[in-house]
C-alpha positions in Angstrom: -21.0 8.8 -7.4 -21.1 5.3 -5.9 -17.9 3.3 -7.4 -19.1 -1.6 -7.1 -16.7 -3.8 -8.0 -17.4 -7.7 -7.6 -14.9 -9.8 -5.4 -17.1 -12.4 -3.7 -15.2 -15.2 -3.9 -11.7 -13.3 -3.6 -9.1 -13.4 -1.0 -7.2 -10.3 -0.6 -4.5 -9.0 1.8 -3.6 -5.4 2.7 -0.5 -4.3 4.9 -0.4 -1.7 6.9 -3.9 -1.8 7.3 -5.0 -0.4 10.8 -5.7 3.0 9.6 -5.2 5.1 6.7 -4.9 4.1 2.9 -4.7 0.7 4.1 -7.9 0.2 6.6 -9.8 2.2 3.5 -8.8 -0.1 1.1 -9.7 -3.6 3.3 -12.6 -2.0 4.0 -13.5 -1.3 0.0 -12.3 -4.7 -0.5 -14.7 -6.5 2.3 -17.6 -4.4 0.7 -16.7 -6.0 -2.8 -17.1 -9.2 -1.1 -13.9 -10.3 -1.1 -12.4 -11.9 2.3 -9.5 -9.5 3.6 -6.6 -10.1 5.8 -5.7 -7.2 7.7 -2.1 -7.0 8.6 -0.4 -4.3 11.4 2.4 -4.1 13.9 -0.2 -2.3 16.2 -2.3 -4.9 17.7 -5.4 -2.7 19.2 -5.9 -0.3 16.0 -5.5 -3.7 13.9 -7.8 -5.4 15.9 -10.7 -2.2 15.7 -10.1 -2.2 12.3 -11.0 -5.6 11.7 -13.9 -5.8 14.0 -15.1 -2.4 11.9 -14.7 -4.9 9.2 -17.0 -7.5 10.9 -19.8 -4.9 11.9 -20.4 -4.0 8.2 -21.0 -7.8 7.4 -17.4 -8.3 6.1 -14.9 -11.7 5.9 -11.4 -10.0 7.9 -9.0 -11.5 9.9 -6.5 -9.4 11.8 -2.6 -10.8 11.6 0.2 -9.3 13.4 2.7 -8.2 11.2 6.2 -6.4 10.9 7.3 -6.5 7.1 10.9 -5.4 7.9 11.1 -9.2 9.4 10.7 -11.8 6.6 9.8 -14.7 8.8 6.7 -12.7 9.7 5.8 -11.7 6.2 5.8 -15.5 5.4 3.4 -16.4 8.4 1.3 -13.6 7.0 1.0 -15.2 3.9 0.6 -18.9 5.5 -1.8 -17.6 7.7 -4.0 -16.0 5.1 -4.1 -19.1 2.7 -4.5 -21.9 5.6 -7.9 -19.7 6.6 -9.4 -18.7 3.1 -7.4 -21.5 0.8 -6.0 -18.9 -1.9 -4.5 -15.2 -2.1 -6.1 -13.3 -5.1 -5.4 -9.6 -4.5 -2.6 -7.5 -2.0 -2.1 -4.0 -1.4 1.6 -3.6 0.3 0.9 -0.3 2.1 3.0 -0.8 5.4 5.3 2.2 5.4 6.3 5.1 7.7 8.6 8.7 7.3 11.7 9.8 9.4 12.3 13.0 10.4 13.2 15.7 7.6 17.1 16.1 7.1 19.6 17.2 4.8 21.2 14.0 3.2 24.4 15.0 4.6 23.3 15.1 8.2 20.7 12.2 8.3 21.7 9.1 10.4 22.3 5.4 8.8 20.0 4.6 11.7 16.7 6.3 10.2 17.9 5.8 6.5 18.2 2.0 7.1 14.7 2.2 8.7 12.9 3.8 6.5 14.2 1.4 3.7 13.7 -1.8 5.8 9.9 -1.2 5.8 9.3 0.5 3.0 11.6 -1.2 0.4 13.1 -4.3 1.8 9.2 -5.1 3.2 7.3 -4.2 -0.2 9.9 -6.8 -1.4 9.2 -9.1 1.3 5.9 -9.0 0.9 5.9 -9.4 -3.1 8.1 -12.3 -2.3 5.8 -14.5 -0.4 2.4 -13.3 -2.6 4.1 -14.2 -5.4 5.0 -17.7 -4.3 1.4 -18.3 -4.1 0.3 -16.5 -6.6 3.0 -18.5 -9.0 0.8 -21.7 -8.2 -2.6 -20.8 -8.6 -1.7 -19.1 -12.0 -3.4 -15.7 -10.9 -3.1 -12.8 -8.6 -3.3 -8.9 -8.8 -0.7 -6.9 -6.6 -0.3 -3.5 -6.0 2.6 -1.9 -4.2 2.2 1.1 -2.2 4.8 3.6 -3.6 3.9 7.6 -3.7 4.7 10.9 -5.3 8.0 10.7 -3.3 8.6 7.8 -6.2 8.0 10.0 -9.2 9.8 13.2 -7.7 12.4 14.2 -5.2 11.8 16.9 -2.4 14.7 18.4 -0.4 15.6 17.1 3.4 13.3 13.7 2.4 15.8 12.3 0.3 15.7 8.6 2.3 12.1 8.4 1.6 11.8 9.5 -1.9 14.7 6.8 -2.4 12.6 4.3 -0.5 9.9 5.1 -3.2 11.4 5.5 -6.2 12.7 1.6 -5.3 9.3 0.2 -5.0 8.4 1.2 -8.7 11.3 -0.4 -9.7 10.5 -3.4 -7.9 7.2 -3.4 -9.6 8.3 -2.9 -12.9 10.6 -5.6 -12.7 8.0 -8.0 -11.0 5.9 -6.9 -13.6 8.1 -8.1 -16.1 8.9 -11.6 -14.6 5.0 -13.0 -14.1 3.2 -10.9 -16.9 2.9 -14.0 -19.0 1.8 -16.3 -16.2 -1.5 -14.5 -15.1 -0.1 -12.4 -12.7 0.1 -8.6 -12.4 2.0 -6.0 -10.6 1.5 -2.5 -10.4 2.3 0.6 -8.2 -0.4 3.4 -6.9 1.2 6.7 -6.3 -0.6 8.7 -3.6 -0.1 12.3 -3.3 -0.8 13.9 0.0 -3.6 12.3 1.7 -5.4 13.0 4.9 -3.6 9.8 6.7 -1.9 9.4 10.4 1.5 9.5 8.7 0.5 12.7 6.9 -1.2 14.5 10.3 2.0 13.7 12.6 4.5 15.4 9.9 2.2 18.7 9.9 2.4 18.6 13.8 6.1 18.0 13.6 6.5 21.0 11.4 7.8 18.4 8.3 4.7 19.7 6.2 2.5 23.2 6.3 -0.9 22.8 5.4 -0.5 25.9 3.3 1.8 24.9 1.0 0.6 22.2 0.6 -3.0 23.4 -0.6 -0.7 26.0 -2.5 0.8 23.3 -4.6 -2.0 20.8 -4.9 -4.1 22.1 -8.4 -7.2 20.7 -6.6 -6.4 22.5 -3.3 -7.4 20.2 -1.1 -6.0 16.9 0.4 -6.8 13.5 -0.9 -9.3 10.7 0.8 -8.1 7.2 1.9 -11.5 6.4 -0.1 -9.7 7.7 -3.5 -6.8 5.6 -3.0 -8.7 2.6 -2.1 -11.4 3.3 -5.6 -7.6 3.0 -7.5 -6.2 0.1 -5.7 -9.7 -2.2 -6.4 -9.4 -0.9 -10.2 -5.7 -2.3 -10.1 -6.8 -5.6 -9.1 -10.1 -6.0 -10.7 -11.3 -7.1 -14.1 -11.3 -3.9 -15.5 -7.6 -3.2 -15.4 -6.8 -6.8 -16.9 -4.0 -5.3 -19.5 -2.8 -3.6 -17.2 0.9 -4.3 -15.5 4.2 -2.7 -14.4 2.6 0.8 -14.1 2.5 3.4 -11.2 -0.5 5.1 -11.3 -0.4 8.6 -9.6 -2.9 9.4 -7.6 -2.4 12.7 -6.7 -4.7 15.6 -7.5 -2.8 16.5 -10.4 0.6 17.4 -8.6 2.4 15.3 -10.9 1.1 17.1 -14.0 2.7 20.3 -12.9 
């Protein structure tokens, strides 16, 4: 089944976006029509990615980006409106996994890293959207959070916290521009056949049999999924729809 949705005209940014969730999603978006800003710390995948972009007939621009540094989540933003004039749509996907460790052994080192990006960026991120959102009057943004915000798992404690922030974050964002034409929601991936997800089964911090074993659909999700949600988040169709954190997940969450 073949899933349009109608962005010509729209501006939309997507962290994180070199491979993955986020390259899937930019790409859904450019499809739509809409004009995407892809945004990566690694400068040849981001680059591909946008020139992928490009081949398919699609608006992209690539910008370097680490959201753990604020000044360069505001040139992001700058960046993308100076080029297309407006920000309609952002998926803040940037996000990455430390090794697997007891709470009581893990290093302030990788907790602080894990939150910078994941937590501390999503709320970068939010933070500079919103400012232009906040004076157009309209905007869509979804934060990148995952089943690690709904639930906990043992020896991943840092990251679940990471994600259980970002919902919070979203809620509360939610809250604060629901009345002023802007909404915020959260997508909650399950385990998806990503980069990040492929280099924790080769570091032993995931077995591909239990994880089929505890997935009711028994198999692993598609970038493509995640991107169908995250264009249904920001488009017309979800227009009463704010604050949530919609799991996407193959029904793990239901369990």
């Amino acid at each position: 089944m073949r899933i349009t949705y109608n962005f010509n005209g729209q501006v939309d940014l997507v962290t994180g976006a070199a491979s993955g969730m986020g390259l899937a999603t930019a790409r859904a978006f450019a499809q739509a029509g809409a004009a995407v800003t892809l945004a990566d710390i690694s400068k040849d995948a981001l680059q591909q990615a946008v020139d992928q972009i490009k081949s398919i007939g699609g608006n992209a621009i690539a910008v370097l980006c680490d959201v753990a540094d604020e000044a360069q989540v505001a040139v992001m933003v700058e960046r993308t409106v100076t080029e297309f004039g407006r920000l309609d749509a952002a998926l803040n996907n940037a996000g990455i996994q430390v090794q697997s460790s007891e709470v009581a052994d893990q290093s302030a080192e990788d907790y602080d890293r894990v939150n910078a990006i994941n937590l501390r960026g999503v709320w970068a991120c939010m933070k500079h959207e919103l400012q232009q959102m906040r004076r157009q009057g309209s905007g869509a943004i979804v934060n990148c959070s995952s089943i690690g915000g709904l639930v906990g798992r043992a020896e991943l404690a840092a990251y679940h916290g990471s994600k259980h922030g970002v919902i919070g974050l979203t809620r509360s964002a939610a809250l604060e521009y629901a009345a002023r034409g802007i909404r915020v929601n959260a997508v909650c991936p399950g385990t998806i056949d990503t980069p990040m997800v492929s280099s924790m089964l080769e570091k032993g911090m995931l077995a591909m049999d239990d994880l089929l074993r505890d997935l009711p659909m028994k198999r692993l999700g598609k970038g493509e999924e995640i991107a169908h949600a995250v264009l249904w988040l920001c488009s017309s169709g979800s227009t009463f729809v704010t604050g949530q954190a919609l799991a996407v997940d193959g029904g793990f969450t239901a369990q």
